[in-house]
C-alpha positions in Angstrom: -175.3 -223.7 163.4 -177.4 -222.2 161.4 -180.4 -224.0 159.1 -180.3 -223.5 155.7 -183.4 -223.5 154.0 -183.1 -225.6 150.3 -186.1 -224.0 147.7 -188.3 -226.6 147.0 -188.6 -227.9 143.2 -192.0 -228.0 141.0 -192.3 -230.8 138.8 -195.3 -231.2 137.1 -195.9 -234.7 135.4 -198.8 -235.5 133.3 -200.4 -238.9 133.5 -203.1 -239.0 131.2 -203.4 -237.7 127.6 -205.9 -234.8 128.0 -205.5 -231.1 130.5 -207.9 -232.3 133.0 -205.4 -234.3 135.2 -202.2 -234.2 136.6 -199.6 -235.3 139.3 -197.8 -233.0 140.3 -194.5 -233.6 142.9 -193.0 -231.0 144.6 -189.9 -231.7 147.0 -187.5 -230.5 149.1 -189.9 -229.0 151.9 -189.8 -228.4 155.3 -191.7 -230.6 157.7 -195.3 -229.3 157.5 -195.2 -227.4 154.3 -196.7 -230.5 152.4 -199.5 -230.5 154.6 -200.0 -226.7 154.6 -199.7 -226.8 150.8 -201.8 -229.7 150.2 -204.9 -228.4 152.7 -204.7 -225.3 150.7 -204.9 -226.8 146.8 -207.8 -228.8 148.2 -209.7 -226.2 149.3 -209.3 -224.2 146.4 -210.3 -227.4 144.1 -213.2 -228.0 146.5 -214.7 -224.4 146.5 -214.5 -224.5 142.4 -216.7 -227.2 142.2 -220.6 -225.4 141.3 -223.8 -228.2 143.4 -226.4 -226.9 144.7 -226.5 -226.4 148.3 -229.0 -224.6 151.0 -227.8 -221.7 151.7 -230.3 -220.1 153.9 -232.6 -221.7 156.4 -236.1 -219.8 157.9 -237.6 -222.5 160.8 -241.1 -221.2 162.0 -241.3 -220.8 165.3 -237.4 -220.2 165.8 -236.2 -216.3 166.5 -232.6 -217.8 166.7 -230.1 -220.2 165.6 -229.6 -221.8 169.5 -233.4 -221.6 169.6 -234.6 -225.1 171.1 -238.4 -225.7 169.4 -241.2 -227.0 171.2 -241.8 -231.0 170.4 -238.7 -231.3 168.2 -235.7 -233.2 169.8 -233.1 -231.2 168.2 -232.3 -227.5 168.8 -232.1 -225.6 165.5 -228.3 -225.5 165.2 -228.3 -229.2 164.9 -230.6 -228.8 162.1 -228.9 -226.7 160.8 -225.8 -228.7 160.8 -227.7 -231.9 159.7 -229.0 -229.8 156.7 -225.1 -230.6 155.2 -226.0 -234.3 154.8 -229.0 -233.3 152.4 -228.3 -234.3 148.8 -230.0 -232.5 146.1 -229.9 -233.0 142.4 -230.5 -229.7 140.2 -229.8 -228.7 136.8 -230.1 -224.7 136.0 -228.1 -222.0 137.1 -230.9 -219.8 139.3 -231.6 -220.3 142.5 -234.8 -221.5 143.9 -236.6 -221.7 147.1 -237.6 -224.8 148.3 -240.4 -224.9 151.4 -241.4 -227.7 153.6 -244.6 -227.7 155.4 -246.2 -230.7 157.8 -249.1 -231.0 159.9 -248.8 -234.5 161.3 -245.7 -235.5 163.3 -242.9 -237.5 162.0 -239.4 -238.7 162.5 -236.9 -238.8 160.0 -233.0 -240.0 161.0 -230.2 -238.8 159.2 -227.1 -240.8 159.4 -223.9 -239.1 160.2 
């Protein structure tokens, strides 16, 4: 027997009066294309969307990214990573350079 694939329909319906929103429905899909549709409109929304983020990283003391440091709990990829829950506020359009220096020892906890 063999499977017939049905071509999906696009409907677009419009729930608010100006062009900056938007339900849209499409139907008739196979199991899995929603998904695989729906991962891929939200990454492509998500990637539109201009914030300031780090987007380099120099640690003294650290020749590599699996580096661990001397005194600091973390290795440097975990700072790395931690580095995504920083929030940072930033009106303009060129980039700057931001540098942290300490002498005395601290802790800081950042919540996952």
């Amino acid at each position: 027997m063999k499977k017939v694939f049905k071509k999906p329909t696009f409907i677009t319906k419009s729930l608010t009066a100006n062009d900056t929103q938007g339900t849209f429905v499409i139907s008739n899909l196979s199991r899995g294309y929603g998904t695989t549709i729906a991962n891929s409109l939200r990454r492509t929304l998500i990637s539109s969307i201009e914030s300031p983020a780090p987007v380099a990283v120099k640690i003294a003391g650290a020749k590599h990214e699996f580096q661990a440091l001397e005194g600091v709990e973390e290795d440097v990829v975990n700072i790395i990573l931690n580095l995504k829950n920083l929030v940072v506020e930033f009106e303009g359009d060129e980039a700057i350079t931001l540098k942290l220096k300490t002498t005395k020892k601290y802790s800081a906890l950042i919540p996952l």
